[in-house]
C-alpha positions in Angstrom: -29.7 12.6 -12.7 -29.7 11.0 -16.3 -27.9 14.2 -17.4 -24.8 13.5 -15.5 -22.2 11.7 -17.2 -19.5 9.5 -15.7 -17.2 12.0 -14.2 -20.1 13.7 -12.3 -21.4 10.3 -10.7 -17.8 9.3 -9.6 -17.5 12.8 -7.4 -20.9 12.3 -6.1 -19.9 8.5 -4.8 -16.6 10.0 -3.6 -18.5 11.7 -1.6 -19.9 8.9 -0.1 -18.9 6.6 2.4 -17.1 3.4 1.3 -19.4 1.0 3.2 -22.6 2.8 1.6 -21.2 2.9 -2.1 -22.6 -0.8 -2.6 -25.9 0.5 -2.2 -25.6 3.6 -4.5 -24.3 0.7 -6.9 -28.3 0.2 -6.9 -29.5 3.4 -8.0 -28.9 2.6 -12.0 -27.1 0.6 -14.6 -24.6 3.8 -14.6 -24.3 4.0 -11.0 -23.5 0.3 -10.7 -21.0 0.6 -13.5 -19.2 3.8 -12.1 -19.4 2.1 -8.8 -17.0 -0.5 -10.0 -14.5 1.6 -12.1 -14.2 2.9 -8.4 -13.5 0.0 -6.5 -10.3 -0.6 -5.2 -10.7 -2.6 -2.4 -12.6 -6.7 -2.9 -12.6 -9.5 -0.2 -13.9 -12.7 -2.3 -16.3 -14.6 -0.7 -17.8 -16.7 -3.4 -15.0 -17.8 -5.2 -17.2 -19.9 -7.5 -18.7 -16.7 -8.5 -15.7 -14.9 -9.3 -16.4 -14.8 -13.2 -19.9 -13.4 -13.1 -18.7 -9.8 -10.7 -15.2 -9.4 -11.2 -15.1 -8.0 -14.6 -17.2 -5.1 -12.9 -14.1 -3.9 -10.8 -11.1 -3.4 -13.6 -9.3 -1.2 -10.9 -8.9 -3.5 -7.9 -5.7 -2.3 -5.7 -6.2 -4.8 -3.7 -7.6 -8.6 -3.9 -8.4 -11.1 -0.5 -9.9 -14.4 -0.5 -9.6 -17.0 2.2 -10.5 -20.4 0.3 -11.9 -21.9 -2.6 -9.9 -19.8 -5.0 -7.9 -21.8 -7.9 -4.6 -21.6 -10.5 -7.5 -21.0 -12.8 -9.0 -17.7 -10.9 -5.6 -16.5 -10.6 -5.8 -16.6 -14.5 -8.6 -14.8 -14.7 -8.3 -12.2 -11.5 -4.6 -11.5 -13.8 -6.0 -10.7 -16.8 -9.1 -9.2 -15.4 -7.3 -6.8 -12.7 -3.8 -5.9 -14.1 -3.4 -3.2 -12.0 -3.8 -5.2 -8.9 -1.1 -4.4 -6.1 -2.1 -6.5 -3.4 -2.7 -10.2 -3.2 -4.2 -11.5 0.0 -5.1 -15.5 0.2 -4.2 -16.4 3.3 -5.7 -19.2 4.3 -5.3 -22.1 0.8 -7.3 -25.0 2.2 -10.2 -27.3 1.0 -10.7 -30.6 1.7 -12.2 -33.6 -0.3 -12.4 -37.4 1.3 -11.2 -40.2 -0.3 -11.6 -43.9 1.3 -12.5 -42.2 4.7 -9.5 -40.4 5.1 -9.1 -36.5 5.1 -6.8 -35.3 2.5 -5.9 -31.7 2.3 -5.3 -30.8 -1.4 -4.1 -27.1 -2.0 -5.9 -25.4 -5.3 -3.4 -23.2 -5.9 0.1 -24.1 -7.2 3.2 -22.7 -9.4 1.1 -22.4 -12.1 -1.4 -19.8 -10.6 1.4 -17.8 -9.3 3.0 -17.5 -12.8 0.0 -16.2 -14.0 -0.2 -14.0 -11.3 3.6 -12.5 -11.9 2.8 -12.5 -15.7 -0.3 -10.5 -15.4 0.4 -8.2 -12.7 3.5 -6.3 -12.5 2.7 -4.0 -9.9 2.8 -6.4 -7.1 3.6 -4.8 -4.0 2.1 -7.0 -1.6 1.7 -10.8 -1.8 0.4 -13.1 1.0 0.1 -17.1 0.3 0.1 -18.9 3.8 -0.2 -22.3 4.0 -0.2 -22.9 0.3 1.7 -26.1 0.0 1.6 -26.6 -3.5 3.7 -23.5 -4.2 7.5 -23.4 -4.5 10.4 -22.6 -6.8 9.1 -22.0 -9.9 6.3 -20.1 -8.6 8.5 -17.6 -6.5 11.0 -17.1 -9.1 8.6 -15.7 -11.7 7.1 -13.3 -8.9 10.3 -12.1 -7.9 11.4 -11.1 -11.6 8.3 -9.5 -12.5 7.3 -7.9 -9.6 10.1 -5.4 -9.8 8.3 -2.7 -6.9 7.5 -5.9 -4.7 8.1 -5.8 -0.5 6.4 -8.2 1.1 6.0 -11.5 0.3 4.3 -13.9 3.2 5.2 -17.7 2.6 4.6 -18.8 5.8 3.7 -22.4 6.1 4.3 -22.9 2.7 5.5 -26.5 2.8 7.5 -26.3 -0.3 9.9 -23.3 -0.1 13.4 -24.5 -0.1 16.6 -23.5 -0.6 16.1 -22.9 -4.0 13.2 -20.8 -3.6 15.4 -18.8 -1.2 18.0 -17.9 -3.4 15.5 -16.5 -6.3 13.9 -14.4 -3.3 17.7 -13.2 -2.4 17.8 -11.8 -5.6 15.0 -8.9 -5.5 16.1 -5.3 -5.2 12.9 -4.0 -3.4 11.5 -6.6 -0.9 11.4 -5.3 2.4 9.3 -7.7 4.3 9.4 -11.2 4.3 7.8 -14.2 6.3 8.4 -17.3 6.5 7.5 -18.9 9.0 7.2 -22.7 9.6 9.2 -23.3 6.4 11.2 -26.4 8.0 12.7 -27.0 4.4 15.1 -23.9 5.1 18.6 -24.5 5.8 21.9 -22.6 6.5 22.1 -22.6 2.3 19.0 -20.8 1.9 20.2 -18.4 4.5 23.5 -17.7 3.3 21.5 -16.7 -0.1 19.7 -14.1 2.0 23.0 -12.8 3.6 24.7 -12.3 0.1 21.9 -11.2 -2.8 20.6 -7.7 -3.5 17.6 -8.3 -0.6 20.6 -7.0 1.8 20.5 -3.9 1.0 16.5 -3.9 1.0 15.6 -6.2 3.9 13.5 -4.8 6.9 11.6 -7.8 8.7 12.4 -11.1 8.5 10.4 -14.0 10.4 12.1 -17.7 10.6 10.1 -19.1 12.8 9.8 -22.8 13.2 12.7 -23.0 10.5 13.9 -25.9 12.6 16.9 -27.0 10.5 18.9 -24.0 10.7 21.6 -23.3 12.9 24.1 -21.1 14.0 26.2 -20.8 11.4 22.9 -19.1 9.3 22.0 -17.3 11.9 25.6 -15.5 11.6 25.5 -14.9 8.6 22.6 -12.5 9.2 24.9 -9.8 10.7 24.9 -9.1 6.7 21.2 -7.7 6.7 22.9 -4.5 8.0 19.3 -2.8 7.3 17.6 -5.5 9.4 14.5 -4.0 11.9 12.6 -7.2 13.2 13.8 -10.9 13.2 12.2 -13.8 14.9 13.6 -16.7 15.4 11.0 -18.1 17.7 10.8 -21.9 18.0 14.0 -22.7 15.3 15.0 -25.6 17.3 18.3 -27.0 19.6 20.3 -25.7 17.0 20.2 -22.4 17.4 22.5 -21.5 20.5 24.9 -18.4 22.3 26.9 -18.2 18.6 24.1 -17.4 16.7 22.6 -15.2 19.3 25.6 -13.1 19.7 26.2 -12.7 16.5 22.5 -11.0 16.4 24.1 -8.2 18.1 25.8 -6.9 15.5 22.3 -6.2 13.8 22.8 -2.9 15.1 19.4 -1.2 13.7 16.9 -4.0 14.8 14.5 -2.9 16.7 12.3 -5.9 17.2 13.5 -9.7 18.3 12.2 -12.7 19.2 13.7 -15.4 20.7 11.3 -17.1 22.4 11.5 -21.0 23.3 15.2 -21.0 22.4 16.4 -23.4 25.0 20.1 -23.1 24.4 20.2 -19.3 24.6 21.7 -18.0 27.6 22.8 -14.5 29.3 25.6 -14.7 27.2 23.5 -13.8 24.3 21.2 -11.0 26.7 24.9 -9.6 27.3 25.2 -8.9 24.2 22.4 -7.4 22.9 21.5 -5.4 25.4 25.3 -4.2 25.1 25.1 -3.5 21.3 21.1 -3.7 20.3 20.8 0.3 21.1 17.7 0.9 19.4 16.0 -3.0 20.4 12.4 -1.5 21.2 11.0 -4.9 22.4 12.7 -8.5 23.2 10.8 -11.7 23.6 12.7 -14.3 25.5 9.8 -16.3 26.4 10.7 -19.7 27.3 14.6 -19.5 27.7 15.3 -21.6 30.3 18.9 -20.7 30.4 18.7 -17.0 31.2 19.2 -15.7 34.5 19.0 -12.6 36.4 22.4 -11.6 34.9 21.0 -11.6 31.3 17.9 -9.5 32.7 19.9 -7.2 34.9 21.7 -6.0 31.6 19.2 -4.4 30.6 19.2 -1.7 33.2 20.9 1.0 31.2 19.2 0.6 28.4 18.0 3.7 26.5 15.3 2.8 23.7 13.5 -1.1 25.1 9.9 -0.5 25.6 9.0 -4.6 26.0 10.3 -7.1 27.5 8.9 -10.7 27.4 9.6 -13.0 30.2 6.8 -15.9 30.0 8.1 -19.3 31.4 11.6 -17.8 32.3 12.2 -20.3 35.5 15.5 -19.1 36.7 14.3 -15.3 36.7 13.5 -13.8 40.7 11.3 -10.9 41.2 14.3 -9.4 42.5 16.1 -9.4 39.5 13.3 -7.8 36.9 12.4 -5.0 40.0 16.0 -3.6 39.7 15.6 -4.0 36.0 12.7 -1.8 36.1 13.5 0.8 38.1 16.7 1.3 36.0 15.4 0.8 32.7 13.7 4.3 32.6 12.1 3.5 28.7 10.4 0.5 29.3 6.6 0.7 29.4 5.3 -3.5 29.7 7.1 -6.4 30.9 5.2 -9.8 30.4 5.7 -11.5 33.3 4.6 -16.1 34.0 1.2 -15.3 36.5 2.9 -18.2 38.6 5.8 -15.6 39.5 3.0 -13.5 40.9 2.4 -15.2 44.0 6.5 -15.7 44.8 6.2 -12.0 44.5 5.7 -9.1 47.2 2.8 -6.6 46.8 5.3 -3.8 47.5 7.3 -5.1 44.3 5.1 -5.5 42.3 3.1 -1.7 43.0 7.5 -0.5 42.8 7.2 -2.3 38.9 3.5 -1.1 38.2 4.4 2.7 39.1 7.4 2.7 36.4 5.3 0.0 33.6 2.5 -1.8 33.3 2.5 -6.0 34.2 0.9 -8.0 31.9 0.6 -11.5 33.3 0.5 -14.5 31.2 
């Protein structure tokens, strides 16, 4: 074996499995070092460690850690792994105890990401959830480095504003973004959205618990003509039949949420089961306004798969088995398990032999 050189090693350990390639790391100083140059995949789990074994894997594709990691080890990971594509640290919590109180302090800030965009322009994939400490800075020198990024995950970031939103607006590539339970998000941040280069590149968009937006955004939406999946789960009284009928001109989305709109009524259903033609699944869990009229309008319709229907009061049994029956696509229906006792066995075996009920 000491006659092989690096190129022969590296097709033996392609040859091996990925989960077993730690151990063959063992074998010699070679093996361990080829081993490395290999690696594309790391999930950090000692992030006080990170200096003594990451220099071993130049190559990383892609990076996760869940905690402990700092502005300081996003330096370092930068200039260690510049081709790094993916950027997973979803989690960003530690907590230290000061005066018997518990303070959550986030490690990671602005000043990490910077390093981050500086480092590694081929960011593809960034995740920061719950990182509270990151915001406008931060995101605008991601955004004009990472000229192949699509997803970017901000959710629960509790500094994202406005601002923020408008340097995002302006990427030419980002497909995916999340950002969920940014309550700093108004109508501005969305009219940013509806008129900068992202409308042309936009796929899935996730505004959940963006509680301080309202209708007038939510129109302004009808821009992202490129739009697939939008949730608007949870965004608050504001949010009524104006915004969701103007959803319905989103005519390529195929995924929506709704769920625990209360000021959504069949007016909006009308309409999006009207003009939604390729809508694969809708979640209207907790609208309290819909009826069996906004249910019964999707009878005709050609492409929905799922339909969620948890906590929807003023909907029969009568109403969803006609649904069913005529809806000749869909395949689940998630259904409140306390409509399952106001409910005949004959109806429910009718729904069961068309789709599948999954109570909740």
């Amino acid at each position: 074996m000491e006659k092989f050189g690096d190129d022969e090693v590296g097709l033996l350990l392609k040859m091996v499995a990925k989960q077993d390639r730690k151990s063959c790391s063992q074998v010699c100083k070679q093996w361990k070092r080829v081993e490395g140059l290999m690696k594309t995949y790391l999930r950090v789990l000692e992030p006080e460690s990170l200096r003594s074994f990451l220099p071993r894997f130049p190559n990383l594709f892609m990076l996760e850690a869940e905690k402990g990691i700092t502005d300081l080890d996003l330096e370092f990971i930068a200039k260690t792994c510049p081709n790094l594509e993916v950027l997973m640290l979803i989690e960003g919590k530690h907590k230290v105890f000061e005066s018997s109180e518990e303070l959550v302090l986030d490690a990671i800030s602005d000043d990490g990401l910077c390093a981050m965009a500086t480092g590694c322009r081929r960011l593809r994939k960034v995740y920061l959830r719950r990182r509270n400490c990151i915001g406008k800075r931060g995101v605008t020198a991601l955004i004009k480095s990472s000229f192949n990024l699509t997803h970017l995950d901000l959710s629960c970031c509790g500094k994202i504003t406005d601002e923020a939103l408008e340097a995002i607006a302006a990427s030419t590539s980002l497909q995916d973004l999340n950002l969920h339970g940014c309550s700093l998000i108004t109508d501005t941040g969305l009219a940013s959205l509806a008129t900068g280069s992202s409308t042309r590149t936009l796929k899935r968009l996730d505004l959940s618990e963006c509680d301080q937006i309202s209708d007038f955004g939510v129109s302004l939406l009808r821009q992202l003509t490129n739009l697939e999946e939008l949730s608007l789960s949870e965004c608050g009284p504001k949010l009524t039949d104006t915004g969701g009928v103007a959803i319905g001109a989103l005519s390529h989305l195929q995924y929506l949420n709704f769920s625990w709109l209360i000021n959504i009524s069949d007016i909006s259903l009308l309409a999006i089961a009207q003009n939604l033609h390729n809508l694969v699944q809708f979640n209207a869990t907790g609208c309290e306004l819909i009826t069996g009229v906004g249910i019964r309008a999707f009878s005709s319709h050609k492409s929905l798969e799922g339909l969620i229907l948890v906590s929807c009061y003023n909907v029969l049994g009568d109403d969803i088995e006609q649904m069913v029956l005529q809806c000749q696509s869909l395949r689940y229906v998630w259904l409140d398990r306390r409509l399952r006792s106001w409910m005949s066995h004959e109806m429910q075996v009718n729904i069961s032999r068309t789709c599948r009920i999954i109570w909740r």
